[in-house]
PAKOL-771200 format. One record per residue: residue number from 1; residue in one letter; chain; y, z, x of N, C-alpha, C in turn. Coordinates in steps of 0.05 Angstrom, whole numbers, plus 32768, in hexadecimal, padded with zeros to 4 digits. Each point is the difference from the previous one (the first is absolute). Example, Ala and Ser with C-alpha at 12.3 -4.5 7.8 and 13.67 -1.06 7.14 Angstrom:
// PAKOL-771200
  num  residuo  cadena   n_v   n_w   n_u  ca_v  ca_w  ca_u   c_v   c_w   c_u
    1        a       A  7F8E  809C  8108  8018  8000  7FEE  8018  8000  8012
    2        s       A  8015  7FF2  7FF9  8018  8001  8010  8016  800E  7FF1
This chain:
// PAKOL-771200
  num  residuo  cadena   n_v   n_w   n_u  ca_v  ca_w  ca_u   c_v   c_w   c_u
    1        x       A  83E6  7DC0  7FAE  8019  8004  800D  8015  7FEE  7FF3
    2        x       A  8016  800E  7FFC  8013  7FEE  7FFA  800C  7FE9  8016
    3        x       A  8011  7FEF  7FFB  800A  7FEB  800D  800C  800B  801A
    4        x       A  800C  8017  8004  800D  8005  8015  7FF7  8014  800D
    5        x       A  7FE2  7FF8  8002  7FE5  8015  800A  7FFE  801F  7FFA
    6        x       A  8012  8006  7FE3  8005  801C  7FF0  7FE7  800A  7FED
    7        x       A  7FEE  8015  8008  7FE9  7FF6  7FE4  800C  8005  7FEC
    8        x       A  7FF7  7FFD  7FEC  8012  8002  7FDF  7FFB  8028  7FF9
    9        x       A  8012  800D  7FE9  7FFF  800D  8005  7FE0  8015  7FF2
   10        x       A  7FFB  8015  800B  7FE1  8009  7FFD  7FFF  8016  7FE7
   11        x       A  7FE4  7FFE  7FF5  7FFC  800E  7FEC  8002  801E  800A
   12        x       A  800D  8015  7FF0  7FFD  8023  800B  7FE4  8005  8008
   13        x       A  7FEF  7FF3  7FF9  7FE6  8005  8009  8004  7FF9  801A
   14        x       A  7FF8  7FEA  7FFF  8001  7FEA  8025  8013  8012  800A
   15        x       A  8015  8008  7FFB  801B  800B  801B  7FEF  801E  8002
   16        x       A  7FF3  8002  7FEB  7FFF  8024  800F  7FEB  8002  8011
   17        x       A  7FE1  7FED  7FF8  7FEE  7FF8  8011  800A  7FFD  8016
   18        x       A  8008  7FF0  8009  800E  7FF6  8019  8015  8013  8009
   19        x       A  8008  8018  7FF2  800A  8010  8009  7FEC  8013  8008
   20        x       A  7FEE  8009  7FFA  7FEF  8014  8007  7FEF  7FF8  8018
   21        x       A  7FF9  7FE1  7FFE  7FF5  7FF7  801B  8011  8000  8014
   22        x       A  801D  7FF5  8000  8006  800F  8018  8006  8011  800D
   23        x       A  7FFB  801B  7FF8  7FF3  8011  800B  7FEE  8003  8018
   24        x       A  7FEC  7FF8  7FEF  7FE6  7FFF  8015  7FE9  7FEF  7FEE
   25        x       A  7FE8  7FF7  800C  7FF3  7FF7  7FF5  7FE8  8017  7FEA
   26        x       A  7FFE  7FF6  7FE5  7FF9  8012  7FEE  7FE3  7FF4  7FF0
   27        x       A  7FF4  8011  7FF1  7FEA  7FF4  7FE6  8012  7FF5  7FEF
   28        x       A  7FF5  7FF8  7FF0  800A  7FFB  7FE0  8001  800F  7FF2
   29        x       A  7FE7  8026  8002  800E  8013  7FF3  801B  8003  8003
   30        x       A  8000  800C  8021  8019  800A  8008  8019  7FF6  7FF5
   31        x       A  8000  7FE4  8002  8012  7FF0  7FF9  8007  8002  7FDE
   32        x       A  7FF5  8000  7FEB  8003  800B  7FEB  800B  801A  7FF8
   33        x       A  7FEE  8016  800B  8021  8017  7FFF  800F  8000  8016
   34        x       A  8008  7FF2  800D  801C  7FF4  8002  800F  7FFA  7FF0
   35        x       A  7FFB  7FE9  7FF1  8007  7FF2  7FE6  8008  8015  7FEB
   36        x       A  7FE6  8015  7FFC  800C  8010  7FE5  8014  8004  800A
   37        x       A  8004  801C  801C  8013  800B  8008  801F  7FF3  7FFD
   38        x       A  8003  7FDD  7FFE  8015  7FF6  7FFE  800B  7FF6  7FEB
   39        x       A  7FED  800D  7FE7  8005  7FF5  7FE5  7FEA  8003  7FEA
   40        x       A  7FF3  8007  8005  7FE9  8006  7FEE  7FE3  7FF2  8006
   41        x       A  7FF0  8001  7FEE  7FDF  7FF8  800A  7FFF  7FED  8001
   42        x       A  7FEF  7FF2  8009  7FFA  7FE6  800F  7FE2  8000  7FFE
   43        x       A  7FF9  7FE4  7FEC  7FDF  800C  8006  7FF5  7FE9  8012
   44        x       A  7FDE  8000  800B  7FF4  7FF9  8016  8009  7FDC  7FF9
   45        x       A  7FFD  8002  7FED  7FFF  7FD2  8000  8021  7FFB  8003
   46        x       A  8008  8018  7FF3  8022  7FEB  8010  8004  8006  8016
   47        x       A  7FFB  8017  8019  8003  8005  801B  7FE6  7FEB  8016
   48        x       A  7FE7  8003  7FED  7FF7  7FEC  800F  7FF8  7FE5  7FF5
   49        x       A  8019  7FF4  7FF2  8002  7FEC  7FF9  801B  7FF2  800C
   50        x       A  8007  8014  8007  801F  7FEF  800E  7FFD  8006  801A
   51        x       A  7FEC  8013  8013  7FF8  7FF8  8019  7FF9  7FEC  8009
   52        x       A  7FE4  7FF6  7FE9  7FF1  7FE5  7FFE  801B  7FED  8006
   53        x       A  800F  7FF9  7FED  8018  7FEC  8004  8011  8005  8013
   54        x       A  800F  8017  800D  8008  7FFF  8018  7FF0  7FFB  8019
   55        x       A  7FE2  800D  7FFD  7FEB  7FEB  801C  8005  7FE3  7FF8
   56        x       A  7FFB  7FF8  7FE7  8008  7FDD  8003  8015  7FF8  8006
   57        x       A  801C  800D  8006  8014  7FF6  7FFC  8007  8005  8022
   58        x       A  7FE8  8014  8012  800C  8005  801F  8011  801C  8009
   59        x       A  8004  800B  7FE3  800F  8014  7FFF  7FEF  801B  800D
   60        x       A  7FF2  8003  7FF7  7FE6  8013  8009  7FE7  7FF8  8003
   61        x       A  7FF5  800D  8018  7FE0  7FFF  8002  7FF1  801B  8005
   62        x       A  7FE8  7FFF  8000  7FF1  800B  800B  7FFF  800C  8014
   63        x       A  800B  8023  8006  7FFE  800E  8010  7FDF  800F  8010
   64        x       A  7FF0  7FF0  7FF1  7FE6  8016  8006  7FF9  8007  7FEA
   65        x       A  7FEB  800C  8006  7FFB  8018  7FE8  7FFF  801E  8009
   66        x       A  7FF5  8014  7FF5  8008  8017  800A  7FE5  8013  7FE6
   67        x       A  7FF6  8013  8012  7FE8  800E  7FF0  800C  8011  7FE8
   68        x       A  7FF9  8003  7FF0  800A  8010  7FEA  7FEA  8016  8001
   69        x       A  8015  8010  7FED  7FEC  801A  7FEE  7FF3  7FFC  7FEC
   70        x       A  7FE7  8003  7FFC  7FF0  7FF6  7FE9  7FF0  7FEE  7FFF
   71        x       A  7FFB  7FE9  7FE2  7FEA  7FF0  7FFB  800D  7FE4  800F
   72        x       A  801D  7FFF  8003  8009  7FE8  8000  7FF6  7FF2  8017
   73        x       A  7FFB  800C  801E  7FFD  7FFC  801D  8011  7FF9  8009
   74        x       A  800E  7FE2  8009  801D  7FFB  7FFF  8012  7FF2  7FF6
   75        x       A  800E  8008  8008  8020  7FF8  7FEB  8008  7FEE  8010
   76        x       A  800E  7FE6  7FFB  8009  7FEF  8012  8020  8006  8008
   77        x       A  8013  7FFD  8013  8018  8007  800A  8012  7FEB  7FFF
   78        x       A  8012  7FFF  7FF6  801B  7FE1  7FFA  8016  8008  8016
   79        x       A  8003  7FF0  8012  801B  7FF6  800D  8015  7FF6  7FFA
   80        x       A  801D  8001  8007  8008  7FE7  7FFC  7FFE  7FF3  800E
   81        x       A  8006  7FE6  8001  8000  7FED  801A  8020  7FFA  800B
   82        x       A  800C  7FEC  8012  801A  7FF5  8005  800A  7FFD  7FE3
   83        x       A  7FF7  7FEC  7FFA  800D  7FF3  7FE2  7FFE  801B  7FF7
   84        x       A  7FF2  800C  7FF1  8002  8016  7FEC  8018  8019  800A
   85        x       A  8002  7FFC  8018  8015  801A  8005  801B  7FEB  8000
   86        x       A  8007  7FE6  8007  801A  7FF8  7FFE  7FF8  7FF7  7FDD
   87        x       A  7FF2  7FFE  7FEE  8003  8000  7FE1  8008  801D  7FF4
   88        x       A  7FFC  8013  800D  8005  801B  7FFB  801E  7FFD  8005
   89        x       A  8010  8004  8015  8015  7FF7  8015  8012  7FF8  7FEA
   90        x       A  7FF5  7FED  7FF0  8014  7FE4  8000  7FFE  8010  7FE0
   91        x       A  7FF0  8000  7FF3  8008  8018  7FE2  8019  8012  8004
   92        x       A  7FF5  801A  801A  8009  8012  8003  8025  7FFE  8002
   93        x       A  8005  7FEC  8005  801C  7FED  8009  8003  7FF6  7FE5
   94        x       A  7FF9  7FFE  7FF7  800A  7FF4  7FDF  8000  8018  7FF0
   95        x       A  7FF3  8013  8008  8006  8018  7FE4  8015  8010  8012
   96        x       A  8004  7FFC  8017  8016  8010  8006  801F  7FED  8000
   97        x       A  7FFF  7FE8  7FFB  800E  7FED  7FFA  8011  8004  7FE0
   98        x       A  7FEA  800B  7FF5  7FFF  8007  7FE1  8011  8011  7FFA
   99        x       A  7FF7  8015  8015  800E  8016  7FF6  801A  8000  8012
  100        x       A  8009  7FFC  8016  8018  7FFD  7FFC  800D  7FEC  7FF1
  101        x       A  8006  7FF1  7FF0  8006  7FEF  7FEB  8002  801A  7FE3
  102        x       A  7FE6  8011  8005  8007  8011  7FE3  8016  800F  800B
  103        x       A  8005  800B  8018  8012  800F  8004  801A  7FF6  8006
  104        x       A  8000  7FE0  800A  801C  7FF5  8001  8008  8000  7FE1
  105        x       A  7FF5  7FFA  7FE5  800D  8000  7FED  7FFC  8019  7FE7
  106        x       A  7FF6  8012  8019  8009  8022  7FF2  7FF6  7FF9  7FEA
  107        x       A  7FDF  7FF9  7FFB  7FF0  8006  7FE9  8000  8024  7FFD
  108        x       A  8007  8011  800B  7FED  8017  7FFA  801C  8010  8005
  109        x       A  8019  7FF8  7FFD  8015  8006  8007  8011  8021  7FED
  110        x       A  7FF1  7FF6  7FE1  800C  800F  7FF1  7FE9  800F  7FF5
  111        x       A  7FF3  8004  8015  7FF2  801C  8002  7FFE  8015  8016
  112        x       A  8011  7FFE  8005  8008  8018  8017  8003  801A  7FEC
């Protein structure tokens, strides 16, 4: 967290994770095409490598697990928690912060 209890700002990975969990609580498949859908592929060690670090960080936990189709049996389910939905929150306010700033100084002005 920054000094004025702001977290600093988050990787497109972390914001979209945390975008897709709040939703509802999901796998780590699920949560991956999510990811493509918002930008392209995403493979298993970076989606469940930055779950791992947002469970340490309070951001997400453990929803359960849930039976799958197939050899796998189950898939475990990610939440967010308090913290992880006001770190979501507190992004979501800075990229919309962003963009009006692009639009107060008519970046995209002389393409109409």
């Amino acid at each position: 967290m920054a000094r004025n209890g702001t977290p600093p700002p988050l990787t497109p990975t972390t914001f979209h994770i945390l975008l897709a969990l709040g939703e509802e609580p999901q796998h780590g498949y699920a949560v991956m095409r999510a990811l493509s859908g918002a930008g392209g592929p995403v493979g298993p060690g970076t989606v469940y490598g930055a779950l791992h670090r947002m469970q340490q960080a309070g951001w997400v936990k453990s929803a359960g697990a849930e039976k799958s189709r197939g050899a796998i049996g189950k898939r475990q389910r990610y939440a967010l928690t308090a913290a992880g939905r006001h770190v979501l929150k507190a992004e979501a306010r800075r990229i919309l912060e962003t963009a009006d700033l692009v639009r107060a100084h008519r970046v995209f002005a002389d393409e109409s």
